[in-house]
PyMOL CGO cylinders between C-alpha atoms (Angstrom):
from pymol import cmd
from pymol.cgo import CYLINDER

trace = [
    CYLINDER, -15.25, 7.56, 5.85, -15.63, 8.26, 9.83, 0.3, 1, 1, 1, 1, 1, 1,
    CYLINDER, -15.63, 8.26, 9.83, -18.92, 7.00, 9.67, 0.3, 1, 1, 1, 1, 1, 1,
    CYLINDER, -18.92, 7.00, 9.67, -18.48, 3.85, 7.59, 0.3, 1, 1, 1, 1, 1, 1,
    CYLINDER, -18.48, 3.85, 7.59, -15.37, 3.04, 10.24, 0.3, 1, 1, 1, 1, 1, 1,
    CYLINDER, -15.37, 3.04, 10.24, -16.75, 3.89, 13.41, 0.3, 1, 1, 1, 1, 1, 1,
    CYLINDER, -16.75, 3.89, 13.41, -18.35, 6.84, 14.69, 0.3, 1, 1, 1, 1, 1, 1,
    CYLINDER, -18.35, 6.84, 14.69, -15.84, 8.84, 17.05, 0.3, 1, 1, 1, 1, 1, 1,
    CYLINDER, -15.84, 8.84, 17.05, -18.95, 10.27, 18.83, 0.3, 1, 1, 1, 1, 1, 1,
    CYLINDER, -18.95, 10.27, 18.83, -19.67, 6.57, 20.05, 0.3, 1, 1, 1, 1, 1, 1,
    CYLINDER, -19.67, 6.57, 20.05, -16.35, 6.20, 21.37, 0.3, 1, 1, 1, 1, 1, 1,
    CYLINDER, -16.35, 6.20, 21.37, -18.06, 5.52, 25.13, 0.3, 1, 1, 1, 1, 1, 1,
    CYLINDER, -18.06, 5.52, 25.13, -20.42, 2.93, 23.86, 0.3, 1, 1, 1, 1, 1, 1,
    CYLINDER, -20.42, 2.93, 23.86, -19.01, -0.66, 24.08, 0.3, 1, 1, 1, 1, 1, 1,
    CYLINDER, -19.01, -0.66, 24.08, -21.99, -2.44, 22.81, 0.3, 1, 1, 1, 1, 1, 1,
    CYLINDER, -21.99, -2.44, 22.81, -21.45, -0.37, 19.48, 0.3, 1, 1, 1, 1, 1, 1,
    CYLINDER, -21.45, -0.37, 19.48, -17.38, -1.19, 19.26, 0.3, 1, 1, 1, 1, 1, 1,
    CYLINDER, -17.38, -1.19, 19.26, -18.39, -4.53, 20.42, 0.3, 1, 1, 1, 1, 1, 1,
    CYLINDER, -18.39, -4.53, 20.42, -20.93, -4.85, 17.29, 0.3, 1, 1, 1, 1, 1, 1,
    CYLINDER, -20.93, -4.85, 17.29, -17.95, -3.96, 14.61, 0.3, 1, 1, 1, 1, 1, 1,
    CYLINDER, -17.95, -3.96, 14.61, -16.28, -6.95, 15.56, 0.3, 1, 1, 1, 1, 1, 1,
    CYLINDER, -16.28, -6.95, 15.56, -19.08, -9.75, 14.68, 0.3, 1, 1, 1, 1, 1, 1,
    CYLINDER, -19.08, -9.75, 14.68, -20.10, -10.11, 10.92, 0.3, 1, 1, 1, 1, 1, 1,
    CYLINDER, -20.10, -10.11, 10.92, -23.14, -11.86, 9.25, 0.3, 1, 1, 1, 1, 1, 1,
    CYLINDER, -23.14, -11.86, 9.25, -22.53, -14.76, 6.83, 0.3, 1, 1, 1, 1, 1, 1,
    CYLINDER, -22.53, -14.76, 6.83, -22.34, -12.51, 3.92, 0.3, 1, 1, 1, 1, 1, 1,
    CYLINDER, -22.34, -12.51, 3.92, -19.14, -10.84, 5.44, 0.3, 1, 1, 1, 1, 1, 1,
    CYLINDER, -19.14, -10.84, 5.44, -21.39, -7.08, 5.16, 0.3, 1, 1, 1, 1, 1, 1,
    CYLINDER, -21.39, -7.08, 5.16, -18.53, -5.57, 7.43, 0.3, 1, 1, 1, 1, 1, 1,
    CYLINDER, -18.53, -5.57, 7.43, -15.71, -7.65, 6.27, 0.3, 1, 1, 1, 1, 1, 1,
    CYLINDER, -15.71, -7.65, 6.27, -16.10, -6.15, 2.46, 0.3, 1, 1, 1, 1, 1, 1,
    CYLINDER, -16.10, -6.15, 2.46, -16.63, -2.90, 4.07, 0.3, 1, 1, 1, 1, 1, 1,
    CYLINDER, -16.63, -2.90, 4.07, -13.32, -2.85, 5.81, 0.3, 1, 1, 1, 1, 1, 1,
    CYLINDER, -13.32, -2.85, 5.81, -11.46, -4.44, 2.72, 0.3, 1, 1, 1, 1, 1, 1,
    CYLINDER, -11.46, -4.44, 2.72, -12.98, -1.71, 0.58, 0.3, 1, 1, 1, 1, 1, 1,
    CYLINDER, -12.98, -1.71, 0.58, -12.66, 1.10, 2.80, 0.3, 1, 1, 1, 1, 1, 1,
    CYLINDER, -12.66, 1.10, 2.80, -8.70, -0.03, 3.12, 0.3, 1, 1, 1, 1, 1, 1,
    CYLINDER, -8.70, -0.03, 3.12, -8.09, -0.45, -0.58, 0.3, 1, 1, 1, 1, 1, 1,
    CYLINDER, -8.09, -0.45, -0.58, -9.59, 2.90, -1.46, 0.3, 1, 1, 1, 1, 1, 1,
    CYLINDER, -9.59, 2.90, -1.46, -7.71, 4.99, 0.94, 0.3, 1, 1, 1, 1, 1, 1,
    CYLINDER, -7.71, 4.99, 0.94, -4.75, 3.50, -0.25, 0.3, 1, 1, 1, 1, 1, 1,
    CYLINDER, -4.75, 3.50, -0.25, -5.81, 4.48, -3.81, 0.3, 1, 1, 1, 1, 1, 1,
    CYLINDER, -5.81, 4.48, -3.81, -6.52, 8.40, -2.25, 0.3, 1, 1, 1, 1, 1, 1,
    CYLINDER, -6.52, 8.40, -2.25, -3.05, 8.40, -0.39, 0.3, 1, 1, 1, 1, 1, 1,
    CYLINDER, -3.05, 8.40, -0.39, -1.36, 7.34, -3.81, 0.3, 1, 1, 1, 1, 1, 1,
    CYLINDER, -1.36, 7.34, -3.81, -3.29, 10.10, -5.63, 0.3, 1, 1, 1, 1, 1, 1,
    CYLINDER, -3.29, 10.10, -5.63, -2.71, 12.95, -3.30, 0.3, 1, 1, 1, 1, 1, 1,
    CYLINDER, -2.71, 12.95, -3.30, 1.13, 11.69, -3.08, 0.3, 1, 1, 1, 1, 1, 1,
    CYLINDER, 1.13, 11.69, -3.08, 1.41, 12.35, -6.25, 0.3, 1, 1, 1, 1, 1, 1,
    CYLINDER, 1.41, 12.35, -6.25, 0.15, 15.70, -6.45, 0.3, 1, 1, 1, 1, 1, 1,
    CYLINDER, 0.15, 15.70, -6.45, 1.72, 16.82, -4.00, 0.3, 1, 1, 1, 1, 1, 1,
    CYLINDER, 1.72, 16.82, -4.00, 5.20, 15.79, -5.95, 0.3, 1, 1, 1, 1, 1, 1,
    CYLINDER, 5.20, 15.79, -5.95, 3.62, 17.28, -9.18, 0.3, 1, 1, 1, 1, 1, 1,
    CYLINDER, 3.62, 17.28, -9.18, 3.04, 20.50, -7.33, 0.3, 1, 1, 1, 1, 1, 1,
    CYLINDER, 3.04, 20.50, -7.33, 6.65, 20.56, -5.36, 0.3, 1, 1, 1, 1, 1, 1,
    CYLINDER, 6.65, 20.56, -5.36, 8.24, 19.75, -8.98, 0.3, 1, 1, 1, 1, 1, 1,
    CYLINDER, 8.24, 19.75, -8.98, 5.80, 22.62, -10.52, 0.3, 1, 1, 1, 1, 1, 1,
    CYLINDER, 5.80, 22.62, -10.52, 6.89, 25.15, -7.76, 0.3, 1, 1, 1, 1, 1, 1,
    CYLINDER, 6.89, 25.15, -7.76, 10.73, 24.00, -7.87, 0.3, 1, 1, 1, 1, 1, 1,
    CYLINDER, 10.73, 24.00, -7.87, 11.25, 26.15, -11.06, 0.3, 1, 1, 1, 1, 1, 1,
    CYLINDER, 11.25, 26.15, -11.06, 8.80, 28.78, -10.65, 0.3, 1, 1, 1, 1, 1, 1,
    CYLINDER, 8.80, 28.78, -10.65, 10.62, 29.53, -7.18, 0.3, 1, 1, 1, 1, 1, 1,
    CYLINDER, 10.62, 29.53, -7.18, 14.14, 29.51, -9.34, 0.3, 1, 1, 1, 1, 1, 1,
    CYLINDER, 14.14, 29.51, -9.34, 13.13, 32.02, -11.70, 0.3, 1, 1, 1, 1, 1, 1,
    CYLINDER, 13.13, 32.02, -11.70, 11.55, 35.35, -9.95, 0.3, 1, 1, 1, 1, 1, 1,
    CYLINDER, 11.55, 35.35, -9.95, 9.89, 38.06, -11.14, 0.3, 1, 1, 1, 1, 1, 1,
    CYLINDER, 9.89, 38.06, -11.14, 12.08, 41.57, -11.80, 0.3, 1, 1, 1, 1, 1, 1,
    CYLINDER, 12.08, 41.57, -11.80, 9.71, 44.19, -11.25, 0.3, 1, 1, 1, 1, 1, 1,
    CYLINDER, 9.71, 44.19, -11.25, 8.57, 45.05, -7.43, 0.3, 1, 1, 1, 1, 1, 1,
    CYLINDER, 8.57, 45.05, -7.43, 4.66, 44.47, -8.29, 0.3, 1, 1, 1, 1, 1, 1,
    CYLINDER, 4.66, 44.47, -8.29, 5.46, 41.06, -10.58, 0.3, 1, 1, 1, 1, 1, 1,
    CYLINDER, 5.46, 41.06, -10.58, 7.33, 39.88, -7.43, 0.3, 1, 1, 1, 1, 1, 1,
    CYLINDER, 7.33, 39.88, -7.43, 5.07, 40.68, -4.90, 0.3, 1, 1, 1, 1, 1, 1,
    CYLINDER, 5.07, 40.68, -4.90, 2.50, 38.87, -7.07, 0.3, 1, 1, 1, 1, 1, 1,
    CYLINDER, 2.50, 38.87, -7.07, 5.11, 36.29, -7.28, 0.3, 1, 1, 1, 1, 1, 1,
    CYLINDER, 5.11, 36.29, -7.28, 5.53, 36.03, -3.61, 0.3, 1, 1, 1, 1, 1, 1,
    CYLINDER, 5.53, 36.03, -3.61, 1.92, 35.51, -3.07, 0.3, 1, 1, 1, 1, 1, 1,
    CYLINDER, 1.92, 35.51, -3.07, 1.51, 32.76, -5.83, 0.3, 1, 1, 1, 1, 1, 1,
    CYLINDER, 1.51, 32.76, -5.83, 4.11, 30.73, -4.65, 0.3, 1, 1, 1, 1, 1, 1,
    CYLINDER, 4.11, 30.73, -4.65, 2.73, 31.10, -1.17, 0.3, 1, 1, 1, 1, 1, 1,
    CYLINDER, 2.73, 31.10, -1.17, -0.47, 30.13, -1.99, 0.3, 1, 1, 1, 1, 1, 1,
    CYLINDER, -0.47, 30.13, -1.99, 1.31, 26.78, -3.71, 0.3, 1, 1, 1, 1, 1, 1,
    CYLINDER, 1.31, 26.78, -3.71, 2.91, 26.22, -1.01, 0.3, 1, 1, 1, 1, 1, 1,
    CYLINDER, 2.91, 26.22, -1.01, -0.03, 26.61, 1.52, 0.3, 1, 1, 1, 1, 1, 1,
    CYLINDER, -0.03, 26.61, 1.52, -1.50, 23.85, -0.89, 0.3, 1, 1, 1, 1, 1, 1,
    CYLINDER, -1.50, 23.85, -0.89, 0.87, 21.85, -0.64, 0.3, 1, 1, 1, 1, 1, 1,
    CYLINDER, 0.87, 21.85, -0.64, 0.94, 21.56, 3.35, 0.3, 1, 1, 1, 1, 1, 1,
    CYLINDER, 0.94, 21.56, 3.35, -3.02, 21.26, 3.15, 0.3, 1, 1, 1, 1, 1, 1,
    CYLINDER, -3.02, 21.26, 3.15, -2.52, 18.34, 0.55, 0.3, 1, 1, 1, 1, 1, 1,
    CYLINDER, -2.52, 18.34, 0.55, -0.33, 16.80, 2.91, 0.3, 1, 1, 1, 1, 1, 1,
    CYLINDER, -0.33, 16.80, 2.91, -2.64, 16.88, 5.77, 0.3, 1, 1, 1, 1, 1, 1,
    CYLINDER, -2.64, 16.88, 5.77, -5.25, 15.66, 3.69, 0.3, 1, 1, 1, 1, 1, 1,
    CYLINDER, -5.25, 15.66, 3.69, -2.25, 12.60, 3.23, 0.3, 1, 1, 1, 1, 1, 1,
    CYLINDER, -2.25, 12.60, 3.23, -1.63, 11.78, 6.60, 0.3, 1, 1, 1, 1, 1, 1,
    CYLINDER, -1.63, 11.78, 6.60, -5.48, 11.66, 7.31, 0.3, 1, 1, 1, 1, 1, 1,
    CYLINDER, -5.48, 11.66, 7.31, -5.79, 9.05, 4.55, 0.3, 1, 1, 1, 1, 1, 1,
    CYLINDER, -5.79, 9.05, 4.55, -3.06, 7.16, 6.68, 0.3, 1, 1, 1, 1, 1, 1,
    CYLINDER, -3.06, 7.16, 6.68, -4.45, 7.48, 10.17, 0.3, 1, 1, 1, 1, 1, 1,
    CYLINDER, -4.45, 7.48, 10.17, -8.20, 5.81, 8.30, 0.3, 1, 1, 1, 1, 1, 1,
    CYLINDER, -8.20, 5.81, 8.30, -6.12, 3.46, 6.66, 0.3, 1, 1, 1, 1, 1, 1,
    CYLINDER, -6.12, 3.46, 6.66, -4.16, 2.02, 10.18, 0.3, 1, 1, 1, 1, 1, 1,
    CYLINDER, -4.16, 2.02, 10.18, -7.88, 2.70, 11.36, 0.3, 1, 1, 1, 1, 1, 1,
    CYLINDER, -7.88, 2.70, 11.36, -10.08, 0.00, 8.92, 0.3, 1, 1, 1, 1, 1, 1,
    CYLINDER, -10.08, 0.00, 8.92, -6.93, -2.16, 9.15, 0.3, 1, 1, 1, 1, 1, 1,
    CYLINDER, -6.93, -2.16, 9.15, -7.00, -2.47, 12.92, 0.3, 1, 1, 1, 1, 1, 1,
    CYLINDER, -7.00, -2.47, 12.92, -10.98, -3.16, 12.44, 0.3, 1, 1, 1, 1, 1, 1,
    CYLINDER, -10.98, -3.16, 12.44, -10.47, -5.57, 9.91, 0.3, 1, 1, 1, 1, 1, 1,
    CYLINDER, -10.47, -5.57, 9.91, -7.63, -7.14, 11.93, 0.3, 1, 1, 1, 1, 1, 1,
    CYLINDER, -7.63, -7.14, 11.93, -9.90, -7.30, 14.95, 0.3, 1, 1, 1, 1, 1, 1,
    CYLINDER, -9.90, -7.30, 14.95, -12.99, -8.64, 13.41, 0.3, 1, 1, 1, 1, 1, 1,
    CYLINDER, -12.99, -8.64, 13.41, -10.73, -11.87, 11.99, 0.3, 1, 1, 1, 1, 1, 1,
    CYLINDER, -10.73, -11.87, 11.99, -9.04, -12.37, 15.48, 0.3, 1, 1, 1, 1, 1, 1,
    CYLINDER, -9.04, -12.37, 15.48, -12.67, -12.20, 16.74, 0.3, 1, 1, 1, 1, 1, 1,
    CYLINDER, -12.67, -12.20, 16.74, -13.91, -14.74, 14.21, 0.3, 1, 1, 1, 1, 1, 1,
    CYLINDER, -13.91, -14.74, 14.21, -10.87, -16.98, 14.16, 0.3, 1, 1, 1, 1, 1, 1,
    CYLINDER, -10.87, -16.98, 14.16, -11.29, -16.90, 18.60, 0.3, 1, 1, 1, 1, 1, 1,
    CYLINDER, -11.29, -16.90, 18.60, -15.14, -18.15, 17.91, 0.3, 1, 1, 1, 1, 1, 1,
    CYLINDER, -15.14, -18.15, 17.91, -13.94, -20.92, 15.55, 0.3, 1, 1, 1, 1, 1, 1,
    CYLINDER, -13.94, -20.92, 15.55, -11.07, -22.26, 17.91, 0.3, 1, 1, 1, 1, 1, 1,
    CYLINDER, -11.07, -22.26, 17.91, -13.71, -22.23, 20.51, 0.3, 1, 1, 1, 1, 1, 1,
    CYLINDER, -13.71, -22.23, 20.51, -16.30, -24.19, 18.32, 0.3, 1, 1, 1, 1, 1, 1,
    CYLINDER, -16.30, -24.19, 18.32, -13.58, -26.63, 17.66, 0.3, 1, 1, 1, 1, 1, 1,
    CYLINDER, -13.58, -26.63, 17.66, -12.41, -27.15, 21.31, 0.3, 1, 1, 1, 1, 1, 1,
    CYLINDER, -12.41, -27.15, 21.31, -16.60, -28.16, 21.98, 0.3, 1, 1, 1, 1, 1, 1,
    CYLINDER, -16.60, -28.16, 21.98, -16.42, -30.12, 19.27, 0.3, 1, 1, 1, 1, 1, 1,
    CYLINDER, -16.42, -30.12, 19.27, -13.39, -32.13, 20.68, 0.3, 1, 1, 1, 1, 1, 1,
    CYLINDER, -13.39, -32.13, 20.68, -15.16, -31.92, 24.62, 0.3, 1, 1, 1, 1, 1, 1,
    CYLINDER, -15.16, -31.92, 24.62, -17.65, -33.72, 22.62, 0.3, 1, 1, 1, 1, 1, 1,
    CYLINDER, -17.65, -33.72, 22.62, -15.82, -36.19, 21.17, 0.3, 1, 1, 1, 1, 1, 1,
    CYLINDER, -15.82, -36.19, 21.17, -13.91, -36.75, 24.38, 0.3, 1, 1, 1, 1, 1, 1,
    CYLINDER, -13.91, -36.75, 24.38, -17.38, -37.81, 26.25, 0.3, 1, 1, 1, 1, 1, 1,
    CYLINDER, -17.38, -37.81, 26.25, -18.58, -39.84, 23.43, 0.3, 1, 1, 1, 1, 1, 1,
    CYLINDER, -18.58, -39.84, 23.43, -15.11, -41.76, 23.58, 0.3, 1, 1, 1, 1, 1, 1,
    CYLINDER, -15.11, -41.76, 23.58, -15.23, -41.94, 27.16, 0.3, 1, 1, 1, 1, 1, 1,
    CYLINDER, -15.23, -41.94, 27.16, -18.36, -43.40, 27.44, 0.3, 1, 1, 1, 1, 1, 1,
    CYLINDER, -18.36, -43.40, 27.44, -18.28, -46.20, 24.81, 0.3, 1, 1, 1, 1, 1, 1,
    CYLINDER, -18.28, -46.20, 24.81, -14.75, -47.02, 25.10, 0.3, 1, 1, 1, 1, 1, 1,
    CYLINDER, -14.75, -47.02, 25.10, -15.25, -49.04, 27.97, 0.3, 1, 1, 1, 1, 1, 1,
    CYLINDER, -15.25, -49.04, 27.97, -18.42, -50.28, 26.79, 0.3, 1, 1, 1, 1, 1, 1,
    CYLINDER, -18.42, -50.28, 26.79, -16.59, -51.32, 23.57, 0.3, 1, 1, 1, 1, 1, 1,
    CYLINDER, -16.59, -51.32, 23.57, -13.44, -53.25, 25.23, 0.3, 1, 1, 1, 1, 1, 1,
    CYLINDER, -13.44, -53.25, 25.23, -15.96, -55.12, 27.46, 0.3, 1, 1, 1, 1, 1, 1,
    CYLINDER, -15.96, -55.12, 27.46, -18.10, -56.14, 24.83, 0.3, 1, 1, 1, 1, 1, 1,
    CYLINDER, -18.10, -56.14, 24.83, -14.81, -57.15, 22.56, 0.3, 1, 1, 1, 1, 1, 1,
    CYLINDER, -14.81, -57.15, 22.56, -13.86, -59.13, 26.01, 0.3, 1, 1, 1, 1, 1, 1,
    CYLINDER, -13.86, -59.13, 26.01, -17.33, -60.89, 26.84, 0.3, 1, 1, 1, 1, 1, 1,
    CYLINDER, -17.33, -60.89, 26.84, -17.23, -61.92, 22.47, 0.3, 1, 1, 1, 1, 1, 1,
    CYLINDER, -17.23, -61.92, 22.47, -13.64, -63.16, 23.21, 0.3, 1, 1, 1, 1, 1, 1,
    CYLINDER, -13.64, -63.16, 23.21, -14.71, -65.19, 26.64, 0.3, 1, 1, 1, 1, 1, 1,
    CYLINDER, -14.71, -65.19, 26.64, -17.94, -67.11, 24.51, 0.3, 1, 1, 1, 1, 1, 1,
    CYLINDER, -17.94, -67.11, 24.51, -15.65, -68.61, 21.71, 0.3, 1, 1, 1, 1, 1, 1,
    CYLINDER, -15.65, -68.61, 21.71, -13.30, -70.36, 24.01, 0.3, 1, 1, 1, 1, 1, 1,
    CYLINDER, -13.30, -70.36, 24.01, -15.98, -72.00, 25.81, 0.3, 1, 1, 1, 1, 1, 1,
]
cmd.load_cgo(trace, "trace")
């Protein structure tokens, strides 16, 4: 996932972050960033839930102990070792997050980017307009006013 995002190893290379915002017409990085949101949302919602199975698997084995000295030292261990999964499935959890806020914030930059080049297109397009209109306006009202001027003569 860190190199379909964005390398952290580029992190001094404009050019490269610069590069992640633009997209070709077949939105190639758009779908990539859609994708890469939707399935770490999928993976959070997974590991979530195991990590609730697991607390609600270790809930009664931690109620009900072992009675011999070896059996609960065994015990001890076990439930240990659950709980050492647990924590390491809830790191794995939080770094689904962090990628997630990550491909959202590239996503959410790329469409600010594109959406910036498209009110710029359309403010050309009106700078246009407004020189077309400003040359023949004139042109038109004195051509309306010479037509008016011949038919009252």
């Amino acid at each position: 996932m860190e190199g379909l995002l964005a390398g952290k190893n580029r992190l001094l290379d404009p050019e490269y972050y610069d590069s992640l915002l633009t997209d070709n017409t077949t939105f190639t990085r758009s779908k990539k960033y859609f994708w890469a949101i939707e399935f770490l949302i999928e993976a959070e919602t997974n590991v979530l839930d195991n990590i609730n199975q697991a607390k609600h698997f270790v809930k009664p084995m931690s109620s009900n102990p072992s009675s011999g000295e070896i059996s609960r030292r065994v015990f001890v261990l076990r439930l240990k070792k659950h709980n050492t999964a647990i924590q390491k499935l809830a790191s794995l959890r939080k770094g689904f997050v962090k990628k997630q806020e990550e491909a959202k914030v590239l996503r959410d930059g790329r469409q600010r980017c594109d959406e910036s080049r498209a009110f710029t297109q359309l403010g050309e397009n009106i700078k246009i307009l407004t020189y077309v209109s400003i040359f023949f306006l004139p042109i038109t009202v004195c051509i309306s006013f010479w037509s008016m001027s011949d038919s009252l003569s």
